[in-house]
Jmol script that loads the backbone (N, CA, C; Angstrom):
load data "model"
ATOM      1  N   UNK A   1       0.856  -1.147   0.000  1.00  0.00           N
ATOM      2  CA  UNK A   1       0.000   0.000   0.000  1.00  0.00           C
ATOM      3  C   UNK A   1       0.915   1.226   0.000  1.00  0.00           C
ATOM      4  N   UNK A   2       0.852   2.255  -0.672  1.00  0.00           N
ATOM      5  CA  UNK A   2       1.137   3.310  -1.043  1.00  0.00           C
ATOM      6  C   UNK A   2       2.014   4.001  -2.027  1.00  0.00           C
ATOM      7  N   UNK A   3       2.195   4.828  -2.201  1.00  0.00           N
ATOM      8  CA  UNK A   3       3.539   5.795  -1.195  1.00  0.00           C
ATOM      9  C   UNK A   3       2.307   6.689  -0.621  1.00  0.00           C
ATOM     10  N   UNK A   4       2.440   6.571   0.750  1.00  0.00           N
ATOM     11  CA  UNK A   4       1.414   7.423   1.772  1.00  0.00           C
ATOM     12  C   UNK A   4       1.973   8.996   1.257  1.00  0.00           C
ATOM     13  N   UNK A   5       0.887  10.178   1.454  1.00  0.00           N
ATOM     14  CA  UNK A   5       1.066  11.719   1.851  1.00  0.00           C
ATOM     15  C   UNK A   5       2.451  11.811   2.434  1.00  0.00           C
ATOM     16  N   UNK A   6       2.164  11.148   4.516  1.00  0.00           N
ATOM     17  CA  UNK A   6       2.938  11.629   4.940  1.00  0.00           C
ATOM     18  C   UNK A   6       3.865  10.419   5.332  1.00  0.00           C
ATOM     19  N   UNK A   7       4.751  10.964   5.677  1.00  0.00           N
ATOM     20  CA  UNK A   7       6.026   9.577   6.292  1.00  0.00           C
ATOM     21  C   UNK A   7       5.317   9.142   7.671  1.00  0.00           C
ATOM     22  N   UNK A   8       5.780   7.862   8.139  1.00  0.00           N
ATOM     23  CA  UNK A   8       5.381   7.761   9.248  1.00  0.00           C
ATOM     24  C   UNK A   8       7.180   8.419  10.212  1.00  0.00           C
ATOM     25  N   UNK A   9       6.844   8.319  11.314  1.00  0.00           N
ATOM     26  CA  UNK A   9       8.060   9.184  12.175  1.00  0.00           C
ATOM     27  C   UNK A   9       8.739   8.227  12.162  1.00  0.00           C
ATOM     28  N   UNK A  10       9.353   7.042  11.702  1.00  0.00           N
ATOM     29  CA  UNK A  10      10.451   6.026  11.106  1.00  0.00           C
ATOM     30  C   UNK A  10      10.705   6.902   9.527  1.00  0.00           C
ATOM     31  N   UNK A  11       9.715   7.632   9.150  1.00  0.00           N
ATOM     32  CA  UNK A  11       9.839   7.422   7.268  1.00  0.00           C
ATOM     33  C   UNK A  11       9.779   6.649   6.634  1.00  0.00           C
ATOM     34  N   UNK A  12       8.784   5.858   6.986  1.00  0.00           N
ATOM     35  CA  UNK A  12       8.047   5.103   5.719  1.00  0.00           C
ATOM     36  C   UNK A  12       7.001   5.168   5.292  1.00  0.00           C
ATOM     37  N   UNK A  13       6.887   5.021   3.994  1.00  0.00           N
ATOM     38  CA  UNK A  13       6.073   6.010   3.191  1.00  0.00           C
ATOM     39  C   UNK A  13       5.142   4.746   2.549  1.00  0.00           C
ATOM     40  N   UNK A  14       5.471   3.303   2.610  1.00  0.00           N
ATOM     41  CA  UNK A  14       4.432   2.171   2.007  1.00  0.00           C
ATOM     42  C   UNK A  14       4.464   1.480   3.078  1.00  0.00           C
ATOM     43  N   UNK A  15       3.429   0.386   3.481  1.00  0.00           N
ATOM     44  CA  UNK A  15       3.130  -1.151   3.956  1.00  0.00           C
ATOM     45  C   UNK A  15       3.155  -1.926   3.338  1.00  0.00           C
ATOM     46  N   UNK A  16       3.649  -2.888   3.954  1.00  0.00           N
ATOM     47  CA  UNK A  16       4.073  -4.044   2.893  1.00  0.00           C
ATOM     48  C   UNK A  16       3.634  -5.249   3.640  1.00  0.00           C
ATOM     49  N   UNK A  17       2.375  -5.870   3.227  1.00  0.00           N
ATOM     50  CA  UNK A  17       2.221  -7.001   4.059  1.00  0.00           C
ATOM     51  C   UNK A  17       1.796  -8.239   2.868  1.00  0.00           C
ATOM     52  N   UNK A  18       2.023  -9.817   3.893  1.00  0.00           N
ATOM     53  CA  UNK A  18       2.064 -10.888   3.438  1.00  0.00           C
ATOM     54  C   UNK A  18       1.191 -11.935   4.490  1.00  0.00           C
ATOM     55  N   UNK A  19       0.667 -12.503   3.391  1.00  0.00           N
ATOM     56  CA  UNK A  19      -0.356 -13.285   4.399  1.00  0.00           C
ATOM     57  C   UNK A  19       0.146 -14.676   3.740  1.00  0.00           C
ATOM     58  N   UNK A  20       0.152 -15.621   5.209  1.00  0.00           N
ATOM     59  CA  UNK A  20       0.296 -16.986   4.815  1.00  0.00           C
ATOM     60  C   UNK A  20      -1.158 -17.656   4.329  1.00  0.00           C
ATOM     61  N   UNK A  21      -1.471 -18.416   3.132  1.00  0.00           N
ATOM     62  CA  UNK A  21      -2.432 -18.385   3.053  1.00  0.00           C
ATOM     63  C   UNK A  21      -2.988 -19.694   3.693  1.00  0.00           C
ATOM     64  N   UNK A  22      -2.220 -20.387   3.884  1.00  0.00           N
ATOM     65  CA  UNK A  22      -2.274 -22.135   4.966  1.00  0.00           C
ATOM     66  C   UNK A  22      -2.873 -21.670   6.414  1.00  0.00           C
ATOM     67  N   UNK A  23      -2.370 -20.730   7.197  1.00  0.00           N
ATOM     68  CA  UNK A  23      -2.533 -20.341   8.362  1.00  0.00           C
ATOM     69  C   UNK A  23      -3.269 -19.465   8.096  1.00  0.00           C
ATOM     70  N   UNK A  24      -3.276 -18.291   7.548  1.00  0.00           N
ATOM     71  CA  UNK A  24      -3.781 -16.863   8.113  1.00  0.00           C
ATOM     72  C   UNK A  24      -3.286 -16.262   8.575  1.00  0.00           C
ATOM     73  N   UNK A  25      -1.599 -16.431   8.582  1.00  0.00           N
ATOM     74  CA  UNK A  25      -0.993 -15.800   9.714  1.00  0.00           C
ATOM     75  C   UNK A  25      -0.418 -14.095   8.590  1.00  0.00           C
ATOM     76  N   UNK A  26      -0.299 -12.977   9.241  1.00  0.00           N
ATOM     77  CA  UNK A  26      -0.496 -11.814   8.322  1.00  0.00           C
ATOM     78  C   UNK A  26       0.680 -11.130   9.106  1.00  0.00           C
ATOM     79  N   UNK A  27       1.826 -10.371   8.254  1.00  0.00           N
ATOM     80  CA  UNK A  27       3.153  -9.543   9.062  1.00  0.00           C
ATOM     81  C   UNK A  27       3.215  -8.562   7.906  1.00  0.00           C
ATOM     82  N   UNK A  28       2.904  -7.021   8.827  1.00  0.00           N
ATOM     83  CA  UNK A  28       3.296  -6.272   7.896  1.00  0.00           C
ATOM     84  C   UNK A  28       4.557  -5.616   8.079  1.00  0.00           C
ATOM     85  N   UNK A  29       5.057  -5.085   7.374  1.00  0.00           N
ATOM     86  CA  UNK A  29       5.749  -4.164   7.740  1.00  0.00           C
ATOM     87  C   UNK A  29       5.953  -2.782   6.922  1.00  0.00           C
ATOM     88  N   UNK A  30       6.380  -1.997   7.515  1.00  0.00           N
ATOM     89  CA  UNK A  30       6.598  -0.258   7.006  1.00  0.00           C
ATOM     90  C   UNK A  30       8.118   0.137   6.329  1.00  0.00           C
ATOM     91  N   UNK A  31       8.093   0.798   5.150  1.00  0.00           N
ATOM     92  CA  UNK A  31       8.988   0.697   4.442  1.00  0.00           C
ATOM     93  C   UNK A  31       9.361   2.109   3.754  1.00  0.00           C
ATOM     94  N   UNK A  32      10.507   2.378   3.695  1.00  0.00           N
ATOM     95  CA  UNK A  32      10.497   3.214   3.056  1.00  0.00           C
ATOM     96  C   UNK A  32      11.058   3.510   1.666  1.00  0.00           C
ATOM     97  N   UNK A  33      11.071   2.368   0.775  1.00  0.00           N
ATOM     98  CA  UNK A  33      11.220   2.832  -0.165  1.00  0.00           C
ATOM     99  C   UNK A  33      11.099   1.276  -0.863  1.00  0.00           C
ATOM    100  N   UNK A  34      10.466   1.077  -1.888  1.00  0.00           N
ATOM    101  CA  UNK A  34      10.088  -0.414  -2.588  1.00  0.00           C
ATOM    102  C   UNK A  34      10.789  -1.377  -2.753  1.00  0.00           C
ATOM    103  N   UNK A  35      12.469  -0.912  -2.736  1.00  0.00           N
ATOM    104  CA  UNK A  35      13.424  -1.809  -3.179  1.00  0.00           C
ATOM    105  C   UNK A  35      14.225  -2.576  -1.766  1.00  0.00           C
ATOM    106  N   UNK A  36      13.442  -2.552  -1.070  1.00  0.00           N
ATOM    107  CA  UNK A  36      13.151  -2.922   0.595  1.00  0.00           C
ATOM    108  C   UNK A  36      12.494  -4.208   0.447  1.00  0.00           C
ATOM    109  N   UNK A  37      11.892  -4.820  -0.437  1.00  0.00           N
ATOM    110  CA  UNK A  37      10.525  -5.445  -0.277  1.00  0.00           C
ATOM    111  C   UNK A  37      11.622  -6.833  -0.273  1.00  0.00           C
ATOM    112  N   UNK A  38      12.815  -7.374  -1.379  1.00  0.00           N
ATOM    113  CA  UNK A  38      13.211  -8.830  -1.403  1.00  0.00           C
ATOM    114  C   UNK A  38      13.450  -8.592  -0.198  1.00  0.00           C
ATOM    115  N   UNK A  39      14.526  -7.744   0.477  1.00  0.00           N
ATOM    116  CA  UNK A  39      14.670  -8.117   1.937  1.00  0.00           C
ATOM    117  C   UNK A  39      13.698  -8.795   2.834  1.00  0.00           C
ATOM    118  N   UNK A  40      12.567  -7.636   2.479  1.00  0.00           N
ATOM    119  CA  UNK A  40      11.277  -8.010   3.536  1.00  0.00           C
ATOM    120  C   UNK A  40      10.628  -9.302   3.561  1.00  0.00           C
ATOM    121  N   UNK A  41      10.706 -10.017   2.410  1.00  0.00           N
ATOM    122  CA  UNK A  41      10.249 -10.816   1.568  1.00  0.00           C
ATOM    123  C   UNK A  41      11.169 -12.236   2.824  1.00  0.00           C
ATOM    124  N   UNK A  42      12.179 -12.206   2.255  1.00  0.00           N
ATOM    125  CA  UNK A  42      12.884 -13.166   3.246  1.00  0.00           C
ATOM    126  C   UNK A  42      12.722 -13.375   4.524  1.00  0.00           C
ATOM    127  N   UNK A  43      12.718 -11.867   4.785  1.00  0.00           N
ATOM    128  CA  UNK A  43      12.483 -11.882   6.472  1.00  0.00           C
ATOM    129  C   UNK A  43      11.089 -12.797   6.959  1.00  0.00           C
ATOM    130  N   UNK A  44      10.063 -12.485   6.221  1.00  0.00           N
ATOM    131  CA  UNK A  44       9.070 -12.926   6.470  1.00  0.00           C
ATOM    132  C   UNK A  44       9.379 -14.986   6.241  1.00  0.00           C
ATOM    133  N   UNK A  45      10.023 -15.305   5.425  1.00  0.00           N
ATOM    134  CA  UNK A  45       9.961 -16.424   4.430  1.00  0.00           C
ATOM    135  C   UNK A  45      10.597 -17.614   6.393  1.00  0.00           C
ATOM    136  N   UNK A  46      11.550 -16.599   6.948  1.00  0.00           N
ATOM    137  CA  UNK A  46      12.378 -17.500   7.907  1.00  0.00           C
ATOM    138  C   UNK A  46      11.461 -17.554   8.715  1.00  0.00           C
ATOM    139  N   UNK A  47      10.216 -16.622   9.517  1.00  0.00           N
ATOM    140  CA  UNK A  47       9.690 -16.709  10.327  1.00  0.00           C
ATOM    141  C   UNK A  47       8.943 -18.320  10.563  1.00  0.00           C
TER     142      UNK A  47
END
end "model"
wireframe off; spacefill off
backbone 0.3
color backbone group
């Protein structure tokens, strides 16, 4: 979701969330800039 108006007070300007679709289990996180997302992507993948 976005690029929001305003930054949040971290400065991030999108949400980036992923839902497991087996569980339901849902982690977003706040980002500031799109090319953030493989990182995010992994992070989520180890949980």
């Amino acid at each position: 979701m976005g690029p929001m108006k305003t930054k949040s007070k971290g400065g991030a300007r999108y949400v980036l969330t992923f839902v497991d679709d087996y569980s339901k289990y849902v982690v977003a996180y706040f980002i500031s800039k799109k090319s953030e997302v493989p990182n995010k992507f992994k992070m989520f993948m180890k949980l």
